[in-house]
C-alpha positions as CSV (number, residue, x, y, z in Angstrom):
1,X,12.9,17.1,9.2
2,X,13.1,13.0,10.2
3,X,15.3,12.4,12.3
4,X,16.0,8.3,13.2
5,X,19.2,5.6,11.8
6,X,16.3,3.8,9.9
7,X,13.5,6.4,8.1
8,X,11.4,5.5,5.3
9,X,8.4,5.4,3.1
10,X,7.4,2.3,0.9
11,X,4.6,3.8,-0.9
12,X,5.3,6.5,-3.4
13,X,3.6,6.7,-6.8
14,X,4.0,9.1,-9.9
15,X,3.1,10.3,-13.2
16,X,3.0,7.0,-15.0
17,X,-0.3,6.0,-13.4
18,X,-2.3,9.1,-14.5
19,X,-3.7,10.0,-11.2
20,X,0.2,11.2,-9.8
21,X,2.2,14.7,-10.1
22,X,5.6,13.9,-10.0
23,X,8.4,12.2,-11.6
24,X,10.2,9.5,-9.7
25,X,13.4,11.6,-9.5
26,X,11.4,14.1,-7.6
27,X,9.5,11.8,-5.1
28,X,13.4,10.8,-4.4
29,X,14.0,14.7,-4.0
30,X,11.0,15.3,-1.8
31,X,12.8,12.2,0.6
32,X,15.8,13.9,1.2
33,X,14.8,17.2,1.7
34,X,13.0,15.8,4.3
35,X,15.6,13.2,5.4
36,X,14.8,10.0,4.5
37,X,17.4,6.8,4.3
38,X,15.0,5.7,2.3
39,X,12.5,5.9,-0.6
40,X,9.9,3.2,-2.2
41,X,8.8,4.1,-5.3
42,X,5.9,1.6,-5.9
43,X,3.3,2.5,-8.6
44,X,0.4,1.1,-10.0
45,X,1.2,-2.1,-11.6
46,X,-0.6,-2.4,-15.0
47,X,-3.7,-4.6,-15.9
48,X,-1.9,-7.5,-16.3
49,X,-4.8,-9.3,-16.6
50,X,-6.2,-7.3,-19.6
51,X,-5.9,-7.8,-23.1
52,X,-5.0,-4.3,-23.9
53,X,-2.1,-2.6,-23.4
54,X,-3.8,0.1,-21.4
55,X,-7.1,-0.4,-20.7
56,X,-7.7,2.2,-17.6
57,X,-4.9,5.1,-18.7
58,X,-5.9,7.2,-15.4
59,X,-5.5,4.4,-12.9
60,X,-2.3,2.5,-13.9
61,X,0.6,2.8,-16.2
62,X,0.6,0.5,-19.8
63,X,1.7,-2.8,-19.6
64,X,4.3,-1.6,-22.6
65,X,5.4,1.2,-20.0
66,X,6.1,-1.4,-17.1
67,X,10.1,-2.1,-18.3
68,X,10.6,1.0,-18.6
69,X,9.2,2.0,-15.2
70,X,11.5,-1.0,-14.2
71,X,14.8,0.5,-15.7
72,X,14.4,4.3,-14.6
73,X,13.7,3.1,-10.6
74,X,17.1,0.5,-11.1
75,X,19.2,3.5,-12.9
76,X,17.8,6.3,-10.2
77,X,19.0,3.7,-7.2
78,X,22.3,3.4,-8.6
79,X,22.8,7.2,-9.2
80,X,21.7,8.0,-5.9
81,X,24.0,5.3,-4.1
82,X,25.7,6.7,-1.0
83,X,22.8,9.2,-0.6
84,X,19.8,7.5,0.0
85,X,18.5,4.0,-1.0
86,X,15.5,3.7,-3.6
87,X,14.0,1.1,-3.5
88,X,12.1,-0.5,-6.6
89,X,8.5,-1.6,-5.4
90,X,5.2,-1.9,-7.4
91,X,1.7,-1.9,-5.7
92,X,-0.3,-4.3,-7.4
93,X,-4.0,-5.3,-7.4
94,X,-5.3,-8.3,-5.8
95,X,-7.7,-10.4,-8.5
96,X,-7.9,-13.8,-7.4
97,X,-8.4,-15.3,-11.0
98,X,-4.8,-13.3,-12.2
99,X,-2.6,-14.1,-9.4
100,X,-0.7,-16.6,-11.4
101,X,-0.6,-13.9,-14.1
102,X,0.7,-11.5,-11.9
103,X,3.5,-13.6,-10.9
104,X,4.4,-14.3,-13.7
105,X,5.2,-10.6,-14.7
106,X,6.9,-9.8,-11.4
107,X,9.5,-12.7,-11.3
108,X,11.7,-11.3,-13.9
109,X,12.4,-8.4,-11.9
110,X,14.9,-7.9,-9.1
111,X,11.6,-6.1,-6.6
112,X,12.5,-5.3,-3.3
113,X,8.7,-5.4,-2.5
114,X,5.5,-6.2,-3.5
115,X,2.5,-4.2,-2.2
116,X,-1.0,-6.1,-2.5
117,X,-3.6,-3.6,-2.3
118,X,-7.8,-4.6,-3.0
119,X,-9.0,-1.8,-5.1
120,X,-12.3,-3.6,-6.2
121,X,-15.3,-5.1,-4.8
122,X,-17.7,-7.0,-6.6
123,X,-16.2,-5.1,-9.9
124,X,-16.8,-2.1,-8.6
125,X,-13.8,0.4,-7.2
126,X,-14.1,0.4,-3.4
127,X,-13.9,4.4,-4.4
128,X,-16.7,4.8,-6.3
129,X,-19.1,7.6,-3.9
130,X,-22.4,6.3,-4.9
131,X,-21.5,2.1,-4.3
132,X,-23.1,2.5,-0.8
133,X,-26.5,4.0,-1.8
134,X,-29.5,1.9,-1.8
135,X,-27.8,-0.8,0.0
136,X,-29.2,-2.3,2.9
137,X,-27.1,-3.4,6.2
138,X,-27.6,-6.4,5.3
139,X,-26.2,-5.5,1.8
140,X,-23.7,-3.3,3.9
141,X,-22.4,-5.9,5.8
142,X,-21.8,-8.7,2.9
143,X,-20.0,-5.8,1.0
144,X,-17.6,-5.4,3.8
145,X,-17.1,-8.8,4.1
146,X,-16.7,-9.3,0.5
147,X,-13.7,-6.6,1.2
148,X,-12.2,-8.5,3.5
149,X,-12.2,-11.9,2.5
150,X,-10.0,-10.8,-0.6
151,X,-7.8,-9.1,1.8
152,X,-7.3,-12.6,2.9
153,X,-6.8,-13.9,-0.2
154,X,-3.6,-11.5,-0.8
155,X,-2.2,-12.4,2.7
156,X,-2.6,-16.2,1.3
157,X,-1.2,-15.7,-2.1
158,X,2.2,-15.7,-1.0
159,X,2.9,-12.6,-3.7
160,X,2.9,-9.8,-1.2
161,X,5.4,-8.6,1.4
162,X,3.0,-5.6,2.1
163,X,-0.7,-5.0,2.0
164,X,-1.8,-1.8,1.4
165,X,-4.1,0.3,3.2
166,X,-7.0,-2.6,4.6
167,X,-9.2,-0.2,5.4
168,X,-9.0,2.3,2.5
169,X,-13.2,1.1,1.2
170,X,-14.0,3.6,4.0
171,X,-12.1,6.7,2.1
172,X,-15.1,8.2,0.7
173,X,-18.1,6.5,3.0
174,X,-16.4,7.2,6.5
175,X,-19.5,4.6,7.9
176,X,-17.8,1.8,6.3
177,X,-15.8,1.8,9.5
178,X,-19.2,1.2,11.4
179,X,-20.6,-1.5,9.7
180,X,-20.5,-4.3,12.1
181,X,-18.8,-8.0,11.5
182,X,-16.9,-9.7,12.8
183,X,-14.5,-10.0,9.2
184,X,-11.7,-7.7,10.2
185,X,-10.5,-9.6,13.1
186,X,-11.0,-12.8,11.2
187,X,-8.6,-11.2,8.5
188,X,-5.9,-9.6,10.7
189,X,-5.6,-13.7,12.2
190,X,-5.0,-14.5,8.7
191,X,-2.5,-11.8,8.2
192,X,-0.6,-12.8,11.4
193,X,-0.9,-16.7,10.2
194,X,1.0,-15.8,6.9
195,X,3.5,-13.2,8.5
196,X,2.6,-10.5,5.8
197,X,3.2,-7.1,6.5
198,X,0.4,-4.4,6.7
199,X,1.3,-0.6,6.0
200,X,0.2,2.5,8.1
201,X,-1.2,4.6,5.1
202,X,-1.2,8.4,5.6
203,X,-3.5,8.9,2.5
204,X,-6.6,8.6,4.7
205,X,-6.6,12.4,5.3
206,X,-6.8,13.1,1.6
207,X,-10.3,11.3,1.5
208,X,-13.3,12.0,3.2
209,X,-13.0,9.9,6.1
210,X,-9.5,11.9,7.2
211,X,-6.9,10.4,9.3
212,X,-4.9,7.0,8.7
213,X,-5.4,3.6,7.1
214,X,-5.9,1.3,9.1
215,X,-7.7,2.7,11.7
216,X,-6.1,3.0,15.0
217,X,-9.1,0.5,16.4
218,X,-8.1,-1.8,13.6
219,X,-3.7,-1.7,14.6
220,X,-4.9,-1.7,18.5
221,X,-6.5,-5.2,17.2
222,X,-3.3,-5.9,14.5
223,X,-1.0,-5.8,17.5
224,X,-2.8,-7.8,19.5
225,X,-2.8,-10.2,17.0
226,X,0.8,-10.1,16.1
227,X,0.8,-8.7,12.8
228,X,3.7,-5.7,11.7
229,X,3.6,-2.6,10.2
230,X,5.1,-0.2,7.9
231,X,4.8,3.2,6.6
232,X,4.2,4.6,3.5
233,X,2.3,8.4,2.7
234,X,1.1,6.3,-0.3
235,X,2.4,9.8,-2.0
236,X,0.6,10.8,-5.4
237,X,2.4,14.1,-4.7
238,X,5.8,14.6,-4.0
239,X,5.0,17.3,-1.1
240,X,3.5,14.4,0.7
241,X,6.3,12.0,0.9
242,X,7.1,10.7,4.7
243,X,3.8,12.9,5.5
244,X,3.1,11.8,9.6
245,X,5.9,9.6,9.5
246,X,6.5,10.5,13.4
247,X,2.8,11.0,14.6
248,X,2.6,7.7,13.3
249,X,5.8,6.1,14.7
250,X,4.5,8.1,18.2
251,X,1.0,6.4,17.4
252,X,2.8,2.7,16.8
253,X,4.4,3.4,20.4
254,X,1.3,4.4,22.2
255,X,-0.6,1.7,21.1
256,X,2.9,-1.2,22.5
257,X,4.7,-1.9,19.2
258,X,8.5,-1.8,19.4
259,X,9.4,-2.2,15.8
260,X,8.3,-2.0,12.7
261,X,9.4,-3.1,9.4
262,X,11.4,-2.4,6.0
263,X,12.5,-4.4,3.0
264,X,15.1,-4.7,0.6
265,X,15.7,-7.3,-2.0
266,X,12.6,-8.9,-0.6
267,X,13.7,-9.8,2.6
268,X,12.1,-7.9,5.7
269,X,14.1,-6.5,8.7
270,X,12.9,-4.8,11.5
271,X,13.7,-1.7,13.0
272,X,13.2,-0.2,16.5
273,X,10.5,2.1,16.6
């Protein structure tokens, strides 16, 4: 059980994307059995940028499917008033050439956040097991980079109040972490420039490199810099909603934050930690 005034989790998907178990009403479920204030239900946004309708059925939910995802997170939140507060958030892919696109889409809607998470490198999923093999360091290192200057990007675009897990290209190549440059602290400046919001992802420890995203090296370096945090499980599971929420609150403390951050109808408050 969570105990704190102020508990959430701001990353939460379900069964729309086609990678999920879950229907929204049970991620809400999950977060007051374990007793949230408050849920984030924030699944993949569709292709925007793609002529079809659903181009990637497995990864994200159909562009036709987006109102509709929309409407059930608007009517859950009102019948759930009084008992905990959903929130409607969306995590949505950074490409640089469909930001305006992107926009677009989202300023009809009444979001309470916007996670900006870099799935793809080079047109490649930062996922994908074999990416790595062959590569030189060299190679290595410009891939990373490559990473991380689109993480910049999203800080810059002004579309984001979150960015998702900025670490997560080292979920199934745990030596991601080692590849040396000098592009992580140069993006965590950026972040802290453009007051965006990074999360503390829990999902890490479902991938082969375990533990958190970001690293804890990389938030002892986000705090130094100035940059705040939130939490979400990133949940495609509802028996992982508000998973570590405490270690990582402990974690936070250990490392000298005193607050950390949530959202609703896009404007960010902090909370004491």
């Amino acid at each position: 059980m969570i105990n704190s005034n102020v508990t959430f989790d701001f990353h939460t998907h379900h069964e729309r994307c086609g990678h999920a178990r879950g229907s929204i009403r049970d991620y809400i479920k999950a977060a007051l059995d374990c007793g949230l204030s408050m849920i984030g239900i924030a699944d993949h946004s569709p292709y925007f940028g793609s002529e079809e309708d659903h181009p990637y059925p497995h990864i994200t939910m159909a562009k036709s499917e987006f109102p509709h995802y929309i409407a059930e997170v608007l009517q859950l939140k009102k019948e759930y008033e009084g008992k905990i507060d959903v929130l409607l958030g969306i995590e949505a892919d950074f490409f640089p050439e469909n930001v305006d696109i992107y926009r677009r889409c989202f300023e009809p809607y009444p979001f309470d956040y916007i996670i900006g998470s870099v799935h793809h490198v080079d047109g490649e999923s930062i996922f994908h097991k074999t990416r790595w093999e062959g590569l030189s360091e060299a190679q290595k290192v410009k891939t990373k980079e490559s990473y991380y200057e689109l993480i910049e990007g999203s800080a810059r675009s002004g579309m984001y109040d979150i960015l998702g897990h900025i670490d997560a290209m080292k979920g199934f190549y745990p030596a991601f972490s080692s590849i040396q440059t000098a592009a992580v602290e140069k993006t965590l400046n950026v972040i802290a420039e453009q007051d965006v919001v990074i999360e503390v992802n829990t999902s890490g420890k479902t991938k082969d490199a375990g533990g958190w995203y970001p690293s804890v090296e990389i938030l002892e370096m986000a705090h130094h810099y100035g940059v705040k945090v939130t939490f979400g499980s990133d949940a495609h599971d509802p028996e992982r909603v508000g998973d570590d929420f405490e270690l990582v609150q402990k974690k936070l403390r250990e490392i000298g934050y005193k607050e950390w951050c949530y959202f609703k109808k896009k404007k960010r408050y902090s909370v004491s930690l």
